[in-house]
C-alpha positions, 0 to 999 in steps of 0.5 A: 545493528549495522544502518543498512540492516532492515529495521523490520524482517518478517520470515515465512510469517504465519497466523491461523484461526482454526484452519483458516490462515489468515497470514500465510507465510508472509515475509518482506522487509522494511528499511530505516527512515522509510516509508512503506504500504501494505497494500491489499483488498479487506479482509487479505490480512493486513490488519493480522499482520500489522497486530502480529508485527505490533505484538498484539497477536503471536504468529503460528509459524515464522518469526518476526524481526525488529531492530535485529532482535527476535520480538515473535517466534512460535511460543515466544512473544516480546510484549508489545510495550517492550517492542518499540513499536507505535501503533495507531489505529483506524478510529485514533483512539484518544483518550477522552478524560485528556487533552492534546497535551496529556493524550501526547504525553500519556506514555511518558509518565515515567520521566522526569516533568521538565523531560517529559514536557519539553518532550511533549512541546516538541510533538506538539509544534513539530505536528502543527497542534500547539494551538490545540494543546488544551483542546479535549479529543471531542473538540478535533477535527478528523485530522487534529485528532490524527495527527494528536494520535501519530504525535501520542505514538512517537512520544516514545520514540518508537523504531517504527510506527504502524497506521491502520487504514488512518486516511480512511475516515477523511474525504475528499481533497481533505483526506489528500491535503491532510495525508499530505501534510502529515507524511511531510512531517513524518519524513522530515522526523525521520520516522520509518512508517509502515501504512496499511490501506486498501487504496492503490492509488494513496498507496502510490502516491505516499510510499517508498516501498509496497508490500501487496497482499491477497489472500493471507500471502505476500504477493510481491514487494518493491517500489511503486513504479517496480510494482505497477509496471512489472506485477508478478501475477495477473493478481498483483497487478489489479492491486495497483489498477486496471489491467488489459488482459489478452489470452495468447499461445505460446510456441518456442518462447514467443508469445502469439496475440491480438496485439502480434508476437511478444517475448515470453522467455521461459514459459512453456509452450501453451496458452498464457495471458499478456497483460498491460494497462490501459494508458499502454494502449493507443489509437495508431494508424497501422495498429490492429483494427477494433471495433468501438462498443461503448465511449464514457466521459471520465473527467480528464478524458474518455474511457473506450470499450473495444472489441479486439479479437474477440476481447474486450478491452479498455482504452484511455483518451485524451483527444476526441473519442470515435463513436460506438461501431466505428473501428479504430486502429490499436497501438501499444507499448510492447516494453509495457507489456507482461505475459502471465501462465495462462 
């Protein structure tokens, strides 16, 4: 397998229960030593599909791909222990009778001890839980237990590791510092990690690569700057945030809106939606006049609800807010803009 070649290929990937596909024809691809989200509301199929890519569930349709080698087809299934595949869950999952030490080392029963162990000590200094290895799991903090977990799964020097929603159980700047740290660790390991989880704004923050996902499909794959400014669908795009949306009319390749006439290169002519977020927005002398229906306080600044047109829309501000009824003039980015079929 050439170091270029994906370490994970998914292809028209389906699995139905009943009638109802849960993944339905899901395809992306993940590279070596990176570290990728799959990002999508609950219950899109994202946990499926991470069972599926783990060989925990078979597909119905597609095949799945890792390190070059067919692992899932219809009616052919690698076992998952034959995959290479680390998998850890929402809950972590330690094995309770075992400390750090022999949860860590749990799947490497079949080296030799003095192998196995000094095995087991590199995991346990490069995660930073040496201190903890005669701790028993009910003794971890939510994070120990975390990074006890992600150090069991790499015991066996998986070609990738799969996390299920595994910052969901921290709060607060704990949840952020511990996420923090522990990627920080997978990168420097070189791990090639694909996280799943429900929040945009974690998801950004941590990944190489997004995957968005909504209802059972694969919406759209790419960077995070790729993803958030240049959504494919109305729907991608509320995956990553607010969206102002503006219905417009198209005629001869231009788009006609509130905000004045925008490209719309290959769109037949007809209604469409023109869509941008809100940081896009501004107050500009000059702009198009709005009328100001709600101000709110939102820690960095104020968040405005106008009247544009006809449409509400929402305004991020740094400086002083006008007050409710007063109208205000409204610039915008027209590189921020995107224009959607109606």
């Amino acid at each position: 397998m050439d170091a270029t070649d994906p370490i994970l290929e998914l292809s028209a990937v389906t699995r139905r229960y009943g009638t109802v596909a849960a993944v339905d024809a899901a395809g992306f691809a993940l590279q070596r030593g990176r570290i990728a989200c799959l990002l999508g509301p609950s219950g899109c199929g994202k946990s499926t599909l991470l069972r599926m890519i783990a060989g925990l569930e078979p597909v119905d349709e597609g095949t799945i791909h890792l390190a070059g080698q067919v692992v899932s087809a219809p009616g052919s299934q690698a076992a998952p222990e034959h995959r290479g595949v680390g998998l850890v869950f929402q809950d972590n999952a330690l094995f309770p009778h075992l400390d750090v030490r022999g949860n860590v080392g749990f799947g490497l029963g079949r080296l030799p001890r003095a192998q196995r162990e000094t095995q087991v000590t590199r995991l346990l200094d490069q995660f930073h839980i040496a201190h903890l290895e005669k701790s028993w799991p009910h003794m971890l903090s939510g994070g120990e237990q975390q990074r006890v977990a992600i150090a069991r799964a790499l015991a066996r020097e998986p070609a990738l590791l799969l996390l299920d929603e595994p910052f969901s159980g921290l709060d607060g700047s704990l949840r952020a510092s511990v996420r923090d740290a522990l990627l920080a660790d997978l990168r420097r390991a070189g791990a090639t990690v694909l996280v799943v989880t429900h929040d945009p704004d974690e998801a950004m923050a941590i990944a190489d690569d997004l995957v968005l996902m909504a209802g059972g499909r694969v919406l759209q794959t790419g960077s995070p700057d790729e993803c958030y400014r240049r959504p494919v669908s109305v729907t991608a795009a509320h995956l990553l945030g607010d969206l102002v949306l503006l219905p417009g009319q198209v005629a001869a390749g231009q788009a006609e809106t509130a905000l004045g006439t925008h490209p719309a290169p290959g769109l037949p002519d007809g209604p469409v939606l023109i869509g941008l977020r809100p940081e896009a927005l501004s107050l500009m002398p000059g702009g198009v006049p709005a009328t100001v229906r709600e101000v709110r306080f939102a820690g960095h600044g104020h968040r405005l609800r106008l009247d544009l047109g006809g449409t509400e829309v929402m305004l991020r501000l740094t400086g002083t807010p006008p007050t409710v009824g007063e109208t205000v003039d409204v610039g915008h980015d027209p590189a921020a803009v995107r224009v959607f079929p109606g």
